[in-house]
Backbone bond lengths (Angstrom), bond angles and torsions (degrees), N, CA, C in turn:
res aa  C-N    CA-C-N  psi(-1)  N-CA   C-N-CA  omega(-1)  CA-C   N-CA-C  phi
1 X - - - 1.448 - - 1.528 108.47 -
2 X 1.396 118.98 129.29 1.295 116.09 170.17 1.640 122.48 -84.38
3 X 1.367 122.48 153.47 1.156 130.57 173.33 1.144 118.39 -85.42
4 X 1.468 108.78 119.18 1.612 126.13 176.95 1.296 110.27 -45.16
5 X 1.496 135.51 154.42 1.544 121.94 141.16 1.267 115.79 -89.17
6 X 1.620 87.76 141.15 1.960 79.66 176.57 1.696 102.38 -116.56
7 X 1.196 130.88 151.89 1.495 131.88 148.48 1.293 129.40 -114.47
8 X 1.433 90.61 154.52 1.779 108.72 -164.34 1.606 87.96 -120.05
9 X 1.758 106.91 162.99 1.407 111.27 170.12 1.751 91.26 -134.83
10 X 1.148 101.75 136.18 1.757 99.58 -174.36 1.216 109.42 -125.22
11 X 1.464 127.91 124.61 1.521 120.60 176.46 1.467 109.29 -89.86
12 X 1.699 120.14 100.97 1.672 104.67 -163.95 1.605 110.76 -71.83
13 X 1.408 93.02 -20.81 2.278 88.15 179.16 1.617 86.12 102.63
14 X 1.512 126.95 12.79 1.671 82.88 -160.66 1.932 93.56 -163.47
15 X 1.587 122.57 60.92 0.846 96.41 171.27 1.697 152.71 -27.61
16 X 1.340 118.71 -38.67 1.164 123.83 147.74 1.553 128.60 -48.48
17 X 0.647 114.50 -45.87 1.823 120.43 151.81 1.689 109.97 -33.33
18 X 1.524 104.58 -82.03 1.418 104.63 -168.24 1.960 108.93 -57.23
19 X 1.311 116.62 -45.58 1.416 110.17 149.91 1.407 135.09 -28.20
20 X 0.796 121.77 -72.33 1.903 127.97 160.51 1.312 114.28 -50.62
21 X 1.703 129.94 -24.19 1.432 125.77 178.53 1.648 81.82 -81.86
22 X 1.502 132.55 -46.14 1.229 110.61 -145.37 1.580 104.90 -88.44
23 X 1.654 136.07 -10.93 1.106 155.81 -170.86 1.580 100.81 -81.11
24 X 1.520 106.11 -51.02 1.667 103.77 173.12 1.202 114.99 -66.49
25 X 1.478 120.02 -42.28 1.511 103.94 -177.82 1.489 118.19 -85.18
26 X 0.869 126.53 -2.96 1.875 112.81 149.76 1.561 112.66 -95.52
27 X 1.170 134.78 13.67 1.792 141.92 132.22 0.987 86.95 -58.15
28 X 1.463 141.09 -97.85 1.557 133.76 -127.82 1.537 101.47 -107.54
29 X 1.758 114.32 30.20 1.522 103.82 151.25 1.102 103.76 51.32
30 X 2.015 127.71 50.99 1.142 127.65 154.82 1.450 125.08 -148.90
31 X 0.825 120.62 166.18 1.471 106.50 -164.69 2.158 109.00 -83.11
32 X 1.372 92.22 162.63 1.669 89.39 165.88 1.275 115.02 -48.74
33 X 1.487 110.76 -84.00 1.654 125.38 169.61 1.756 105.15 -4.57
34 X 1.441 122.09 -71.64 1.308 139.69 168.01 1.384 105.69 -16.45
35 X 1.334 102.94 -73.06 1.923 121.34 -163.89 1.481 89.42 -52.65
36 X 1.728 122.29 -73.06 1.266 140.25 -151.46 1.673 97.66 -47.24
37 X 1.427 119.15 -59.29 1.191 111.71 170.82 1.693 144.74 -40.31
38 X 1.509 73.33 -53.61 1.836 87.42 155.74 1.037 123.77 -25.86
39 X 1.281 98.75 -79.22 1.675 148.45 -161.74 2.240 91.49 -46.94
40 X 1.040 90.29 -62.44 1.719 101.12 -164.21 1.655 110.78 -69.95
41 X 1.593 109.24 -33.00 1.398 121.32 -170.94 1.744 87.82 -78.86
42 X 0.721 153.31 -19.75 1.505 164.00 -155.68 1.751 104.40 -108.65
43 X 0.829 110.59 -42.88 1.516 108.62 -175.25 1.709 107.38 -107.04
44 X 1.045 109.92 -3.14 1.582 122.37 141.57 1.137 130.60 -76.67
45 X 1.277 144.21 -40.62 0.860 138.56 126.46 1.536 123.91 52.83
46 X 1.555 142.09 148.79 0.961 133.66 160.97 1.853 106.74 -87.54
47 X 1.307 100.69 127.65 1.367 102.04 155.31 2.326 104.56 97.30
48 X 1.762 81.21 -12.76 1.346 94.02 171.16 1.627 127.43 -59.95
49 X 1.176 92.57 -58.29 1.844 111.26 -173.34 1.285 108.55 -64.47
50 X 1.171 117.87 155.28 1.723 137.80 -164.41 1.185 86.63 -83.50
51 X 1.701 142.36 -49.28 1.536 118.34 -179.42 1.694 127.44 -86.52
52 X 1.696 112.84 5.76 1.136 97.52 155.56 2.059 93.55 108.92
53 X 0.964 97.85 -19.07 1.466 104.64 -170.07 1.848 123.07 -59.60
54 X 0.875 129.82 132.03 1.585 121.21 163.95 1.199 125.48 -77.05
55 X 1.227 136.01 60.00 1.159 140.08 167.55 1.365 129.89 -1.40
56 X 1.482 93.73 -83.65 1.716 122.14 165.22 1.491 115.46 -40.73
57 X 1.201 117.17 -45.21 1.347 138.06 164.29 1.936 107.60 -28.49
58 X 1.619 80.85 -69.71 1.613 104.67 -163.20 1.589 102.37 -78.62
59 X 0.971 131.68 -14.07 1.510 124.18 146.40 1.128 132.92 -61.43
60 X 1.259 108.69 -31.10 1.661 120.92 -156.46 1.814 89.91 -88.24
61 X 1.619 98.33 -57.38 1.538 85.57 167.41 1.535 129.28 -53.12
62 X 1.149 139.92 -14.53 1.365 131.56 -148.88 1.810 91.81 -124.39
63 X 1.395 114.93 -18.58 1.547 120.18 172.75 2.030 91.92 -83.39
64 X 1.102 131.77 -32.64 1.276 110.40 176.16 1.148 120.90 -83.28
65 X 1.547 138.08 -24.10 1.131 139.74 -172.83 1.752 98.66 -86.19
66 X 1.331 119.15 -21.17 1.411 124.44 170.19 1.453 106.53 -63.26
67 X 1.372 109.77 -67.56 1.688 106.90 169.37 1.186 129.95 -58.30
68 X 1.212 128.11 0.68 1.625 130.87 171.53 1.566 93.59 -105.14
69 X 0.926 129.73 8.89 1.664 122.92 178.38 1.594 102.33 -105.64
70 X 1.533 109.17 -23.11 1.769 107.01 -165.39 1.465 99.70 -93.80
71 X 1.598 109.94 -10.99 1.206 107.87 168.33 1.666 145.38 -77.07
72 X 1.586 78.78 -5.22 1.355 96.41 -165.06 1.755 103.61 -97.92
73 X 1.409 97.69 6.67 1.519 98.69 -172.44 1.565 121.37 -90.00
């Protein structure tokens, strides 16, 4: 199964922000997209979030019950 693209548009509040994301990622020869991912898969995380939640968890479930639905087609 291939992976969709999805897009987001994010207002960070903080030109200097998006500067320093975009300054680091041509330092470490990677793209924004790259960092941003990082960045989110990381603060998803188990045990990451201020309420305690599994994120990753709750994707993983909701990407399998997605694929047992395309199967049924």
């Amino acid at each position: 199964m291939t992976q969709k693209s999805t897009r987001i548009t994010v207002d960070l509040g903080s030109e200097e922000l998006v500067k320093a994301v975009k300054i680091a990622a041509v330092e470490q020869g990677r793209t924004v997209r790259d960092i941003v991912i990082e960045a989110l898969t990381q603060w998803l995380k188990p045990g990451q979030s201020s309420s305690g939640q599994d994120y990753a968890s709750m994707i993983d479930t909701i990407n399998k019950y997605r694929a047992r639905g395309n199967q049924s087609r």
